[in-house]
C-alpha positions in Angstrom: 0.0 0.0 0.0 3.1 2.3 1.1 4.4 1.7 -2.4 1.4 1.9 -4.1 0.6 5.4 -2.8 4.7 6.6 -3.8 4.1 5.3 -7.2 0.9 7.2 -7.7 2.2 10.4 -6.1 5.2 10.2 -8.5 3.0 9.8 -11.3 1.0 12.6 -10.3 3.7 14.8 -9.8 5.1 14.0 -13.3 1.4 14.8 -14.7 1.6 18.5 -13.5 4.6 18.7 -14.9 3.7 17.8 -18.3 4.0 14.2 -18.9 1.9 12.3 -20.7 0.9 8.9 -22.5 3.4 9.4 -25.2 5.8 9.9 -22.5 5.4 5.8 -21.1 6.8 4.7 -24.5 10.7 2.9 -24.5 12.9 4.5 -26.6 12.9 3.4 -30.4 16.0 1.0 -30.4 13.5 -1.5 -28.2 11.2 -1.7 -31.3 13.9 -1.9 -33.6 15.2 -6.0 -34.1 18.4 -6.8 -34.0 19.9 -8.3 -36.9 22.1 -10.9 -35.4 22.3 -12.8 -32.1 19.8 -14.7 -29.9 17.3 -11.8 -29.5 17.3 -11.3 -33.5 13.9 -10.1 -34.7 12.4 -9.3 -31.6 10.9 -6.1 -30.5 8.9 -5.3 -27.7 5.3 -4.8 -27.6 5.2 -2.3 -24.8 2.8 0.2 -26.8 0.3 -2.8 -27.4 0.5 -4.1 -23.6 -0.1 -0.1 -21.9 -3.7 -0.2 -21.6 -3.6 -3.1 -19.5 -0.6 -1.6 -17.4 -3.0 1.1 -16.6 -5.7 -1.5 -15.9 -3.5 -3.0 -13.3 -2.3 -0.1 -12.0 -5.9 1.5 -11.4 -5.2 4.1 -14.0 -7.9 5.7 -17.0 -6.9 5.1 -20.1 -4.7 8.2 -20.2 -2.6 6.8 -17.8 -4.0 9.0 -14.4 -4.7 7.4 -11.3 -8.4 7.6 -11.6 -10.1 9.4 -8.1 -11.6 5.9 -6.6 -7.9 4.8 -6.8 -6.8 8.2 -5.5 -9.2 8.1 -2.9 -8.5 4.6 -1.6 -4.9 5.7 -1.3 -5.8 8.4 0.9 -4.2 10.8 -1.7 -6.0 14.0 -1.5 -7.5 15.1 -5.4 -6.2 18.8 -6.3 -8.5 20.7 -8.5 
């Protein structure tokens, strides 16, 4: 619960500050393949796999802690 309640602060503190959805992507040499080597030809899927991190994590689809999750958290909502 402690941990959950960091992670959501620092996500809401990098909100106000600007960040965004476009901003949970990995950089683009994870969706480039390699082209030799055990990994070759894979990429990551991270894009595809987002909305269900932000299922799991109690987020909107946006990526914001939505204010039921806020709420259990004992986080107060700033408006």
């Amino acid at each position: 619960r402690i941990g959950s309640r960091i992670w959501n602060l620092e996500r809401l503190f990098n909100i106000r500050e600007g960040f965004t959805k476009k901003d949970d992507l990995l950089p683009s040499r994870f969706s480039t393949p390699l082209p030799e080597g055990g990994s070759r030809k894979r990429v990551s899927h991270a894009e595809e796999m987002l909305p269900e991190y932000y299922a799991l994590r109690g987020w909107d689809t946006e990526g914001n802690p939505t204010p039921k999750l806020l709420k259990e958290l004992h986080i107060p909502i700033e408006r």
